[in-house]
C-alpha distance (Angstrom), angle and dihedral (degrees) to the residues before:
residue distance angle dihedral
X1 . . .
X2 3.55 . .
X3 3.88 125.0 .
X4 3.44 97.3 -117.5
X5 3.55 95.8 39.0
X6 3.41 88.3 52.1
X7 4.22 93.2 48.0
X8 4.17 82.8 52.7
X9 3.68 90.7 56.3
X10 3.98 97.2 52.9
X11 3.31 88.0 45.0
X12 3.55 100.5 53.9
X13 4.23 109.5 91.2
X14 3.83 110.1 -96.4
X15 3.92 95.7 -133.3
X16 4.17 104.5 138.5
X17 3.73 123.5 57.9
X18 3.34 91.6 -114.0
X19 4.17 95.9 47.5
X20 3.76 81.9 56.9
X21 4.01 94.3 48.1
X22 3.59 83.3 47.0
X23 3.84 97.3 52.7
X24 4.02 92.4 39.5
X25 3.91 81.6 70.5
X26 3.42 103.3 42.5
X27 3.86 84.3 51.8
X28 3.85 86.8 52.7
X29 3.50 93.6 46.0
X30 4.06 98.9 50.5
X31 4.16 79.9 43.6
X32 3.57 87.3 61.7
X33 3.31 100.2 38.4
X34 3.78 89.1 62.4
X35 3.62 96.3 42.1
X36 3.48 99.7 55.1
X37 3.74 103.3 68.2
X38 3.70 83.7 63.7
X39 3.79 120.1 6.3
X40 3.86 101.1 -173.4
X41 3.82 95.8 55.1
X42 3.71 114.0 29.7
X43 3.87 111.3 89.9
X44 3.86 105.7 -106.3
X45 3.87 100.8 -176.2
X46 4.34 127.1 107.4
X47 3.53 113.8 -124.9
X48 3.76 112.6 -105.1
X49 3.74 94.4 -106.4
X50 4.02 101.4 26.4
X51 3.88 86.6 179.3
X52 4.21 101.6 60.7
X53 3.68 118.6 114.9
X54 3.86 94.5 -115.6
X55 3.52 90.5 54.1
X56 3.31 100.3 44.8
X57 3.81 92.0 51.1
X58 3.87 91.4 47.8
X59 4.10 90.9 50.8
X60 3.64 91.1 47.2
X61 4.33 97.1 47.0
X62 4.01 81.5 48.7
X63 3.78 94.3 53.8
X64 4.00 92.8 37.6
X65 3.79 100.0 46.0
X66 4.07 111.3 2.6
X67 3.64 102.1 49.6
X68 3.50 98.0 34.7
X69 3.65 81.1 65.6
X70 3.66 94.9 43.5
X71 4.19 87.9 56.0
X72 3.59 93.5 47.6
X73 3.69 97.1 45.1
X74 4.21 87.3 -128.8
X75 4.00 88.0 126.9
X76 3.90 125.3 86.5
X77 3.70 90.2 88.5
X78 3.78 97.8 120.7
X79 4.09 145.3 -36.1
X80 3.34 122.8 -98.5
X81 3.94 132.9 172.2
X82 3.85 124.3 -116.4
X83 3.70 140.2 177.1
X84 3.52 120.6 -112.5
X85 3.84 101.0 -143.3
X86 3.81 91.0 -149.0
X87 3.98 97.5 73.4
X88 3.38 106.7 -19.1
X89 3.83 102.6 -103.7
X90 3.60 123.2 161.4
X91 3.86 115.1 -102.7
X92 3.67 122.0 -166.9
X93 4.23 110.3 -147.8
X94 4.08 97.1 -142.3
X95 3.90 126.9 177.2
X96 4.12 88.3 -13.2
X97 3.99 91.7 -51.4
X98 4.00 133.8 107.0
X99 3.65 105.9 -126.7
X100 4.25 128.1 163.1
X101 3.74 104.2 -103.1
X102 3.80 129.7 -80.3
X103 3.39 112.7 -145.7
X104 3.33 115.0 -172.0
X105 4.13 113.2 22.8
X106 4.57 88.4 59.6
X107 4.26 100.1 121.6
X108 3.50 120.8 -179.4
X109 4.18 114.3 -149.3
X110 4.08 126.6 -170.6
X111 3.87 129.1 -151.7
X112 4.04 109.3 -147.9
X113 3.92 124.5 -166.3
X114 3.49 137.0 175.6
X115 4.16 147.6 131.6
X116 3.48 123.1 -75.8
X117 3.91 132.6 -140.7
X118 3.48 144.4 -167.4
X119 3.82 90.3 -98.5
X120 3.84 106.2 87.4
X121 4.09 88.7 -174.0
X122 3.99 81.2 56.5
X123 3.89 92.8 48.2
X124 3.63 96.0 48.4
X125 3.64 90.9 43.9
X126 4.09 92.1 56.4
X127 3.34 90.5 43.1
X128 4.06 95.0 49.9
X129 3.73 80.8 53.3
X130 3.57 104.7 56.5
X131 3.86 91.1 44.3
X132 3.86 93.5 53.3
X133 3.94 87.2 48.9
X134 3.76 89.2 46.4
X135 3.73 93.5 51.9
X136 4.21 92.4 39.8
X137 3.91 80.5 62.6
X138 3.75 95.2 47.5
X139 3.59 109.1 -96.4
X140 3.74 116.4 151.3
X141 3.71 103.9 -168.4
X142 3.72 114.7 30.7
X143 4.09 116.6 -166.5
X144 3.89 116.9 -158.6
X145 4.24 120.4 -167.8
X146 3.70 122.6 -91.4
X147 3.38 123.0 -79.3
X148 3.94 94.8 8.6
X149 3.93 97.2 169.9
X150 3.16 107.4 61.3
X151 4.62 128.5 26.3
X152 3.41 113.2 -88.9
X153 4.13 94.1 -82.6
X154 4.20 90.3 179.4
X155 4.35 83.4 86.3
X156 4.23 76.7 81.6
X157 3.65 144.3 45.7
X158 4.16 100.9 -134.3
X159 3.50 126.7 136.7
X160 3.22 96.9 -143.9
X161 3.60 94.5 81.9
X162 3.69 88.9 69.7
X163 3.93 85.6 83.5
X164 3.17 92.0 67.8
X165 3.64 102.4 68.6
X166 3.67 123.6 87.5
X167 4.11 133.2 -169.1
X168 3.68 111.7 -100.9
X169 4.18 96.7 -105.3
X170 3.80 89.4 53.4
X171 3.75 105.0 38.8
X172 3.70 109.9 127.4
X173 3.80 86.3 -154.7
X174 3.67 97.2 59.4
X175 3.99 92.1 37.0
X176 3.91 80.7 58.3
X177 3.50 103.2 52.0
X178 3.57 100.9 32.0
X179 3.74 85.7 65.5
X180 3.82 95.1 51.4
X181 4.18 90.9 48.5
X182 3.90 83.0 58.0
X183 3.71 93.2 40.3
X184 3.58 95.5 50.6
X185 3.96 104.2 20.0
X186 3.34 102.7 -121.3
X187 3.71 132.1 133.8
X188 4.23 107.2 -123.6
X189 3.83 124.1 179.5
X190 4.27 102.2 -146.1
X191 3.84 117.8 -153.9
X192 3.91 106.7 -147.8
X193 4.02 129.5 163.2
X194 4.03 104.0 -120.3
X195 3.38 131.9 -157.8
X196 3.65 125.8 -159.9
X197 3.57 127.1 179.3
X198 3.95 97.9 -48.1
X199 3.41 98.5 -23.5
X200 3.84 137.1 91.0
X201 3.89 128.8 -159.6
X202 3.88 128.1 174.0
X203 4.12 95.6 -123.1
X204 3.33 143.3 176.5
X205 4.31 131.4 -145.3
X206 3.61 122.0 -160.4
X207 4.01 115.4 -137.9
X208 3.36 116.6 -157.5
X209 3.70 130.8 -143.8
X210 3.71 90.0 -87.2
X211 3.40 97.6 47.7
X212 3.77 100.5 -104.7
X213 4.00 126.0 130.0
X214 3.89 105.2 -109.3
X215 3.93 100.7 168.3
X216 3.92 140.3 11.7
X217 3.84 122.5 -159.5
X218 3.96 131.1 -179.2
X219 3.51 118.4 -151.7
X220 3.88 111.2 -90.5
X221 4.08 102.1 -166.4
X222 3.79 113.2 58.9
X223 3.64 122.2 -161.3
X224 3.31 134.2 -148.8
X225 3.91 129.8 -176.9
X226 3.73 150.6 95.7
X227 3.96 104.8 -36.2
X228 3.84 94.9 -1.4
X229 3.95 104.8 71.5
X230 3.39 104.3 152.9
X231 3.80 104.9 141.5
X232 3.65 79.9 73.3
X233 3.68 90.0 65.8
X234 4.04 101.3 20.1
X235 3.50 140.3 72.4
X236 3.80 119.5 -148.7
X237 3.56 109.5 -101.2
X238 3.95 127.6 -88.1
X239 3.00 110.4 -166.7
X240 4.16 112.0 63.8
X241 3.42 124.7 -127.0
X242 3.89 112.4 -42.5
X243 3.89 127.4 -152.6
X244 3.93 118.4 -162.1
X245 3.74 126.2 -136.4
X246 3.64 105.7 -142.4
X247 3.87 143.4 177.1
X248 3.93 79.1 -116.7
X249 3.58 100.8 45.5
X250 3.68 140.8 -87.1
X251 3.91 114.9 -41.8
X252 3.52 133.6 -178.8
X253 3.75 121.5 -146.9
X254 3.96 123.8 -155.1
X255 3.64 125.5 172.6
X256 3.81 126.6 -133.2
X257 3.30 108.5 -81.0
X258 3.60 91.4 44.8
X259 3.78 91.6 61.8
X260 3.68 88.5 85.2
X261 3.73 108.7 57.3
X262 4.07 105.9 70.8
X263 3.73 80.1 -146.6
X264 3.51 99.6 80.1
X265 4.27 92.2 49.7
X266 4.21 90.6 42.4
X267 3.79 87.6 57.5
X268 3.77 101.0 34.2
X269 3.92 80.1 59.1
X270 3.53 92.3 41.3
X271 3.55 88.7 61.7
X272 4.06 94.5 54.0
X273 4.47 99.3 -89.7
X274 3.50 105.8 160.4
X275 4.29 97.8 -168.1
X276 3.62 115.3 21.0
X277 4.27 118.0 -137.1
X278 3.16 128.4 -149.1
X279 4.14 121.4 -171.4
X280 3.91 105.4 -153.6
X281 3.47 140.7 -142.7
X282 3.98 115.3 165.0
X283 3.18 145.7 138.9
X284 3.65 148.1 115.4
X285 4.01 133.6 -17.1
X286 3.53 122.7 -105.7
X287 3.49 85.4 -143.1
X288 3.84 121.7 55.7
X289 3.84 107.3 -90.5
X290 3.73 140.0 141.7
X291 3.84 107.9 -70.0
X292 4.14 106.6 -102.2
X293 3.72 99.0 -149.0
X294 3.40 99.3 103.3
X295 3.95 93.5 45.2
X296 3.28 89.5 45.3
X297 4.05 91.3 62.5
X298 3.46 99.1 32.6
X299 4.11 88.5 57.2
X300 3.31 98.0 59.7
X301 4.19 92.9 35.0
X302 3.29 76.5 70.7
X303 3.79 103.1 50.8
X304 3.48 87.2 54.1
X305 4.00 100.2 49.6
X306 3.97 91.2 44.0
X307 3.87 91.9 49.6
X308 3.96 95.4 33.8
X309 3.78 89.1 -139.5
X310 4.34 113.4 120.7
X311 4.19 112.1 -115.6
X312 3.81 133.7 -144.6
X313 3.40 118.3 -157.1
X314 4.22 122.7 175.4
X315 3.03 118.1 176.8
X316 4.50 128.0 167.8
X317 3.78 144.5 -88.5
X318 3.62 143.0 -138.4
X319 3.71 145.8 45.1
X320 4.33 107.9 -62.2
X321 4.05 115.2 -170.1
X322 3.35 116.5 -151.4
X323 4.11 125.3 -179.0
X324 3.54 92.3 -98.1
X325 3.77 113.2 22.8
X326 3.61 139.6 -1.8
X327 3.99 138.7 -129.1
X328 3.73 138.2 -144.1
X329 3.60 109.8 -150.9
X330 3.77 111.1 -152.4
X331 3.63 105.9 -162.3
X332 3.97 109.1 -154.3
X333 3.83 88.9 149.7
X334 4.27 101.9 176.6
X335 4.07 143.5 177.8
X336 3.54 116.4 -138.8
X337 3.64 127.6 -157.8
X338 3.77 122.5 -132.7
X339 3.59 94.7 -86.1
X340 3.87 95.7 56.9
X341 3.83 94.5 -106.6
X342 3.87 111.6 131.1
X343 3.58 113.4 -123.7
X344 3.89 105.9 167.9
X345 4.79 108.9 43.1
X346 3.29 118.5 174.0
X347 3.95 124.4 -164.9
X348 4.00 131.4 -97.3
X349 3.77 95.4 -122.6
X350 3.79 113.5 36.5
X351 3.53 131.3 68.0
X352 3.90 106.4 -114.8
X353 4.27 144.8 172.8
X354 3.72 116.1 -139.7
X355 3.46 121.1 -159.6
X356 4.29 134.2 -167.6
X357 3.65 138.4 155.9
X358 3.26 123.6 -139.2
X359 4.55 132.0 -160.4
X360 3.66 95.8 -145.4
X361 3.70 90.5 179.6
X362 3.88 88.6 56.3
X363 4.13 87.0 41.6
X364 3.75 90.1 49.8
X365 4.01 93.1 46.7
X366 3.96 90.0 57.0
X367 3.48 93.5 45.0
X368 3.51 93.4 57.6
X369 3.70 86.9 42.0
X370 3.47 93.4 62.7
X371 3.63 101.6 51.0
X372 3.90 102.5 -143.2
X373 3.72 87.3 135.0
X374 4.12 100.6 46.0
X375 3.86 89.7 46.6
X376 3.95 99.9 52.3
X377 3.72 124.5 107.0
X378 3.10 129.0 -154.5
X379 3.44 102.1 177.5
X380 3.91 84.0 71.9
X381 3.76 91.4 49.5
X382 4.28 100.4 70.5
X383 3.93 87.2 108.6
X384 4.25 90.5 61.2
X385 4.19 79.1 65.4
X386 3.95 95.0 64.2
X387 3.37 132.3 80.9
């Protein structure tokens, strides 16, 4: 039957025997409808009196409005509590469905951008205020763009910049915001240039709640181009992909560069990352090209929606001169939900917190439901390991 046909029906008074037989099915049939995309945790009982005006209103603003939304995957925009009119117990709307609350697995993550100056002091200072506005507003783990202390210095080849880089146990930039996760009890993944021994690496440490270190990655994909020449500056990556236990949940943390390859999300996944990050810098060409915002989004939509796992991705803003080019940063930091959509956008100009919780358990459930996971094969997969 057709949606609105079906929305005319339940609204139609149930008078007659046979209007009532009639609507007793169509209650049945919207019951099942939202019980099937997940059996164990969608509420599969009638209401005690399925024929009461409040019920009957409820059933028919769900089929007009929330399962419309549910069909045409344009939910996942945001929880919010109803009533079931049956008994009363809490339900928590999640990623555009009705499900009986989780307690215990709901995370809320923030997306931070903003410009970046030759004053690190000034950097860390921003950024130490857009994390303690993030976590005044809830947010649990708070992602900030790559390389947030210092401009983006890759737009030139200068060795000079190689000061700037620190090993991980003395970087002032991790000492600072190591503090503040303890401080405020948040999880934060910090984007630092490293040094060890004689060899540099654009990384990234993940501070736990409590303050403590609990992973260390190295970027894996190295670019190398017209305003972005950072295998000047950067080695490849040692370490392999790394995913962090956290008080919040498991995260995976990519850096720029390795936003593009759907590699680096498939096996962050793999690996048990619940939310993928994504430190940012990106902006325009040097040369005149087609702008890569869009592109940009829709690659890692997609990483999300193949994976079923939701995405944060910050990246920076502003105008950066460099000796021999400059670069427009456009912003456009996002969260996506599990499905790809983007629920949380910020602008290209201003400098902006985003902010969006997440049920993991409900997240996890669908994922599982779905079976992208138990249908792979990797056997088939040897040719992905060639050049």
């Amino acid at each position: 039957m057709a949606l609105a046909a079906f929305a005319a029906q339940l609204c139609r008074p149930a008078t007659r025997a046979s209007e009532r037989t009639c609507f007793t099915a169509h209650v049945d049939l919207l019951i099942r409808q939202l019980s099937f995309l997940n059996r164990s945790s969608y509420r599969t009982a009638t209401a005690p009196d399925p024929y009461s005006r409040r019920y009957l209103l409820f059933i028919a603003g769900l089929v007009s409005t929330q399962l419309q939304q549910v069909l045409c995957s344009l939910a996942a925009r945001d929880i919010r509590r109803a009533a079931d009119i049956s008994n009363g117990t809490p339900l928590v709307r999640c990623n555009g469905l009705w499900r009986e609350e989780m307690s215990d697995r709901l995370v809320k993550v923030s997306a931070t951008q903003m410009s970046c100056g030759w004053d690190i002091d000034t950097n860390l200072s921003n950024a130490e205020s857009l994390v303690r506005k993030a976590a005044t507003n809830g947010a649990n783990i708070v992602l900030i763009q790559e390389l947030f202390a210092t401009p983006y210095f890759c737009k030139d080849q200068r060795e000079k910049y190689f000061e700037l880089a620190e090993p991980v146990h003395d970087s002032k930039v991790v000492k600072h915001m190591q503090g503040l996760a303890r401080e405020l009890g948040v999880v934060l993944p910090i984007s630092f240039f490293e040094r060890e021994n004689n060899v540099y690496f654009n990384a990234l440490v993940v501070a736990d709640a409590d303050g403590s270190i609990v992973s260390h990655y190295r970027k894996t994909h190295i670019p190398d181009g017209p305003g972005y020449q950072e295998k000047y500056y950067f080695s490849p990556g040692d370490k392999g992909f790394v995913v962090s236990d956290t008080e919040f949940g498991r995260i995976g943390v990519g850096i720029c560069w390795d936003q593009w390859f759907p590699e680096t999300a498939r096996s962050l996944v793999l690996m048990g990352a619940e939310i993928l990050f994504f430190p940012t810098a990106i902006g325009s060409d040097p040369e005149p090209s087609p702008k890569s915002r869009d592109q940009w989004q829709r690659t890692m939509q997609g990483h999300a929606a193949a994976n079923m796992v939701p995405l944060v991705a910050s990246n920076r803003i502003g105008k950066e001169d460099g000796e021999t080019c400059s670069l427009e940063f456009y912003g456009s930091s996002f969260i996506a939900d599990h499905t790809g959509a983007i629920v949380e956008e910020a602008g290209e100009i201003d400098e902006e917190i985003l902010l969006h919780e997440f049920d993991l358990g409900a997240i996890n459930a669908e994922r599982a439901a779905w079976g992208f996971f138990r249908d792979r094969r990797p056997e088939r997969y040897a040719r992905i390991m060639s050049m």
